[in-house]
N, C-alpha and C positions, 0 to 999 in steps of 0.2 A: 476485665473481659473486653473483646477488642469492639472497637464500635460497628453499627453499621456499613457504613463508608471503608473501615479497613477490610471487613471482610468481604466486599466488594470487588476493592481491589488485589484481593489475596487471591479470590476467584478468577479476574479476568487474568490475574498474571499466572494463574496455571494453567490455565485455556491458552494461552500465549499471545495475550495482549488483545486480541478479541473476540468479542461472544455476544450470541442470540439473546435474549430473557431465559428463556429455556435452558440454557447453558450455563447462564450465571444460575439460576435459581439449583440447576443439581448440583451444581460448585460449593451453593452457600451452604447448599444442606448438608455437608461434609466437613464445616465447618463449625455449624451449629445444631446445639441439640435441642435448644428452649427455642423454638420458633413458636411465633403468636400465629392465630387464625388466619390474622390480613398480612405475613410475613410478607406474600409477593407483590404487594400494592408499595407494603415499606420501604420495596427494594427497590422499587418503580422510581415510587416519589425521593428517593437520597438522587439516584441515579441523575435524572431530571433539577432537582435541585443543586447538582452540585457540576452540571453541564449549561456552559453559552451556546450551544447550538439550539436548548429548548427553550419555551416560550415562559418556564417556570422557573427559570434561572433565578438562584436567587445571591445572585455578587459574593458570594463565599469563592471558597477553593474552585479551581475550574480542571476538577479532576478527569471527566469521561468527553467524549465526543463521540458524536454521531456518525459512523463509518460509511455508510448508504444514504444518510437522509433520515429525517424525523418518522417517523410512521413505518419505518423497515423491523424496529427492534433488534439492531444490531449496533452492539457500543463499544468501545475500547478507553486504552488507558491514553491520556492525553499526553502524557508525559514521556511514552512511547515514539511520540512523533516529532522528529529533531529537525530545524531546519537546517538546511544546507545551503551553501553559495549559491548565488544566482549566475556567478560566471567566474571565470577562472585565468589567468593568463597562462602559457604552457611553453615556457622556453624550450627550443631546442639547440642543440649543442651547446661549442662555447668558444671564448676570443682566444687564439692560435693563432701562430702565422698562417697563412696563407688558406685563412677561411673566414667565412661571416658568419655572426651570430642572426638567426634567422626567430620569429617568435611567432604562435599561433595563438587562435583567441577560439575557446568553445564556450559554448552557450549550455548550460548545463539543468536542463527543465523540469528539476526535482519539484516538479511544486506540491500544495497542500492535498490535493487531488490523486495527485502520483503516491506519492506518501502513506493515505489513509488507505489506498488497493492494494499497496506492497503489505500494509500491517493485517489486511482481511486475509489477502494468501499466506500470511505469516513469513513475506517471504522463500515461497517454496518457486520454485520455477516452472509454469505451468503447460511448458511441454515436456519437460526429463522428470519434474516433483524435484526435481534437486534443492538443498537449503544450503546455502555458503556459510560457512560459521568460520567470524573473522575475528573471533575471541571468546572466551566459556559462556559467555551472557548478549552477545548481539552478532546477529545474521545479517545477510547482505541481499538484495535483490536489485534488477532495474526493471523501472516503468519504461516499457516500448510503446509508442505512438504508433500503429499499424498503419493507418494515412499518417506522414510525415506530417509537420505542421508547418515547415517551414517550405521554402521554396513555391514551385508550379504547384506542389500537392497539398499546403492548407488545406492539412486537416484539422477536425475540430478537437480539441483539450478536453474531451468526454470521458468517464468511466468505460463506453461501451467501444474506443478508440483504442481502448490501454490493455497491454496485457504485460503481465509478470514475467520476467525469463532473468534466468542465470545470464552471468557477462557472455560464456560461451554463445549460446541462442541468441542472445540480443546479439551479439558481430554477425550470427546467421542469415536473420531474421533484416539487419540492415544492410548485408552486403545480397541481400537479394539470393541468397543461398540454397534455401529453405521455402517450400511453398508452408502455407498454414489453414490445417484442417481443423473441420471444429468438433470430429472425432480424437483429433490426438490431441485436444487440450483441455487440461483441466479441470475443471471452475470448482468456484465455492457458491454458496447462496447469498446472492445480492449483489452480484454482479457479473451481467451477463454482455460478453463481447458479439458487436454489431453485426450482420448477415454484411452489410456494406462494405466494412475495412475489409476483413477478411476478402470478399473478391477484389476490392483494389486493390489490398498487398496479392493477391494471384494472380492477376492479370498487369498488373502496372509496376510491382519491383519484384517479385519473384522470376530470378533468370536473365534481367535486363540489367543490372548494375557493374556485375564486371564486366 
């Protein structure tokens, strides 16, 4: 019989990588048929036990993290979240006569933060819903910084800074294309994009960048 922990993680990977209490708890229950009284407290305490984000951590497996923050009750599978380069160099062309090899340097700001909101939205792009599937088992999204972080506009590395979009939207969304209403976007629960960005991206790069 599979243990607690597996059917845990059986649940959040059919939720698609992450889920409420609530959502694991109907998950498990489709799982299992001999559930004890305190089943949901069991599921609580493996959960928490078997995550460095809570205070109950206990040095085993560091299978769940905390998607939102501790006290949100929304968790996912740790194993889900892959890092990526911090930067990349990007040659262009190549050595010909009568040309130069030219090279460019992007800064590519997947970090842990970007990461854990791409796996809440599951990846779906949160103005079209679109999901990129770049092979039968993993999806694709990018984290957009709506105040840029770099340049005159430092902005802040927030959840409420970040939103979800397919690569199309995100070229949108950066070449100032597109304004950004917060009727046409998305959300899920426990994370909610700032009144602030949203008017700086209107007023300050929607229309002004080509």
């Amino acid at each position: 019989m599979p243990t607690w922990e597996e059917d845990i993680v059986s649940a959040l990977t059919s939720l698609g990588g992450t889920g409420t209490y609530a959502e694991i708890y109907d998950a498990v229950k489709t799982l299992r048929t001999d559930l004890p009284a305190s089943w949901k407290d069991i599921i609580r305490r493996q959960i928490q036990d078997r995550s460095s984000d809570s205070a109950g951590y206990k040095n085993v497996a560091d299978v769940f993290f905390s998607v939102e923050g501790l006290g949100r009750g929304v968790w996912g599978l740790r194993q889900l979240v892959q890092p990526t380069p911090t930067a990349a160099d990007l040659p262009e062309g190549n050595d010909r006569p009568g040309r130069v090899r030219q090279a460019t340097y992007r800064i590519l700001r997947d970090t842990v933060l970007a990461r854990q909101i791409k796996l809440l939205h599951r990846d779906a792009c949160q103005i079209c819903g679109e999901v990129l599937h770049i092979s039968p088992t993993k999806t694709y999204s990018e984290a957009h910084h709506i105040i840029p972080l770099g340049g005159d506009h430092a902005g802040p590395d927030t959840a409420s800074n970040v939103i979800v979009l397919c690569p199309n939207h995100h070229a949108l969304c950066d070449m100032g294309a597109i304004a950004l209403r917060r009727e046409d976007i998305r959300v899920v629960e426990g994370h909610v994009i700032s009144e602030v960005s949203l008017k700086y991206h209107n007023e300050q790069i929607f229309g002004r960048i080509f």
